[in-house]
C-alpha positions in Angstrom: 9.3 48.7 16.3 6.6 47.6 19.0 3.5 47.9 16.3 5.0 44.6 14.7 5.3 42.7 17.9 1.8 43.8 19.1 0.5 42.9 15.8 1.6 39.5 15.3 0.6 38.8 19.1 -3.1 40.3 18.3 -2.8 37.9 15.2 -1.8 34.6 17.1 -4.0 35.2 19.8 -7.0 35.7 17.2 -5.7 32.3 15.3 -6.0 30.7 18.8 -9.1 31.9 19.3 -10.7 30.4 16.2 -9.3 26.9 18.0 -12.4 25.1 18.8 -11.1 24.1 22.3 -9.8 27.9 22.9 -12.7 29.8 21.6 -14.2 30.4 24.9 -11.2 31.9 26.9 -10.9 35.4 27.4 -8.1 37.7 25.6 -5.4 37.9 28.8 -5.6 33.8 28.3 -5.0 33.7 24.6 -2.2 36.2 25.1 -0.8 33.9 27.3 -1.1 30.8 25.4 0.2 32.7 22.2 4.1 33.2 24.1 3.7 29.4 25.3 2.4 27.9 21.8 5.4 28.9 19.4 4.5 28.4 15.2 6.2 26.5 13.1 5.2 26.7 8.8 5.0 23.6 7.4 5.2 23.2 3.5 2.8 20.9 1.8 4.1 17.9 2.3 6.2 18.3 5.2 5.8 15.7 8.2 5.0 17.2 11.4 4.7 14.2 13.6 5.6 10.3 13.0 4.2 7.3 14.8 7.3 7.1 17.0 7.0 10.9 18.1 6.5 11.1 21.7 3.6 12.5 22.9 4.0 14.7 25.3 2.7 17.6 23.5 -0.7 18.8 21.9 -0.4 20.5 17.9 -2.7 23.2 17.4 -3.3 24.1 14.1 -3.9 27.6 13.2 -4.0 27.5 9.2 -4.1 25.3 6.9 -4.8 21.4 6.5 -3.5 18.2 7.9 -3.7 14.9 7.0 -2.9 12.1 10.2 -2.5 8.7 8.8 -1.1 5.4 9.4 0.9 2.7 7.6 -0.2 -0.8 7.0 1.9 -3.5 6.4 2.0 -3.3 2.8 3.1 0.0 3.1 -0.3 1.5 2.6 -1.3 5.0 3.6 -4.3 4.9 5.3 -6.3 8.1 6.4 -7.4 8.5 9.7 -8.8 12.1 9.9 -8.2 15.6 7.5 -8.1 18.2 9.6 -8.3 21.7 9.4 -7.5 25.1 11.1 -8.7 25.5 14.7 -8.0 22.0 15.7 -6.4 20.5 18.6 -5.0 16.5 17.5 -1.9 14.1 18.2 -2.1 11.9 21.1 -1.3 13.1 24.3 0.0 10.5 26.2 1.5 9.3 29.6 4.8 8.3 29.8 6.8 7.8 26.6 3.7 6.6 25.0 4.1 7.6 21.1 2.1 9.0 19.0 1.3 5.7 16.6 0.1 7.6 13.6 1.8 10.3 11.2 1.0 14.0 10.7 1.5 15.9 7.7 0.6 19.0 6.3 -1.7 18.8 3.0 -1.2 22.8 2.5 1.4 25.4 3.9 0.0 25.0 7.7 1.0 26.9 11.0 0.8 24.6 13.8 1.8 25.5 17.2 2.6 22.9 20.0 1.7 23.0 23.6 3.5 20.7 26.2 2.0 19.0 28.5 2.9 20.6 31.7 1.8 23.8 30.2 -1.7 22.1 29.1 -2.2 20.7 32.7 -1.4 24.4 33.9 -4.1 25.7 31.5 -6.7 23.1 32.3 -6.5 23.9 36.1 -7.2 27.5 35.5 -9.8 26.8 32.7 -11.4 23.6 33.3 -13.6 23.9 30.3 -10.8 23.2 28.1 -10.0 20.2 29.4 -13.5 19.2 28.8 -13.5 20.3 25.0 -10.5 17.8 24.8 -12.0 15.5 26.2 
């Protein structure tokens, strides 16, 4: 019963590794980031973030595609970015700053999020990732 478990840590950690802003940490780091960044699977469709979502958190996505957008007044959907696997996006924000735009996935998607405390922790360690965000 451990092969499974072993397994579907290798797999996350190689999913985090194909994250732009990840790709240059070593393999005890992504192991560590997999337990802290729990998946959730979105169906297409499904809205992951909306502009009232605090943001206190990072989404990483590891598959699929996303779509972030905002509403106009007239109720228009307009595009801001499509986004793909091994990207870091949503506004992470100080104080209970929101995230002013919506998220949603355009395909069955995994995204993982990452608090902030945890990505100040990270950033400490590995500087250069702060810099990739940035």
């Amino acid at each position: 019963m451990v092969i499974p478990i072993v397994r579907e840590a290798h797999e996350r950690s190689r999913h985090l590794f194909m994250v732009d802003v990840f790709e240059t940490l070593p393999h005890e780091e992504l192991t560590n980031l997999a337990e802290l960044c729990k998946p959730t699977e979105y169906r297409t469709g499904e809205v992951i973030f909306h502009p009232e979502t605090a943001s206190d958190r990072v989404f990483v996505l590891e598959q699929g595609r996303v779509r972030v957008y905002r509403t106009g007044p007239r109720d228009q959907e307009m595009t801001l970015a499509v986004l793909a696997g091994g990207t870091v996006f949503g506004r992470l924000g100080l104080g209970d700053r929101p995230q002013g735009a919506c998220a949603q996935a355009m395909e069955a998607s995994t995204v993982s999020t990452l608090g902030q405390v945890e990505l100040e922790r990270l950033v400490m360690r590995r500087p250069e990732v702060g810099l990739r965000m940035a």
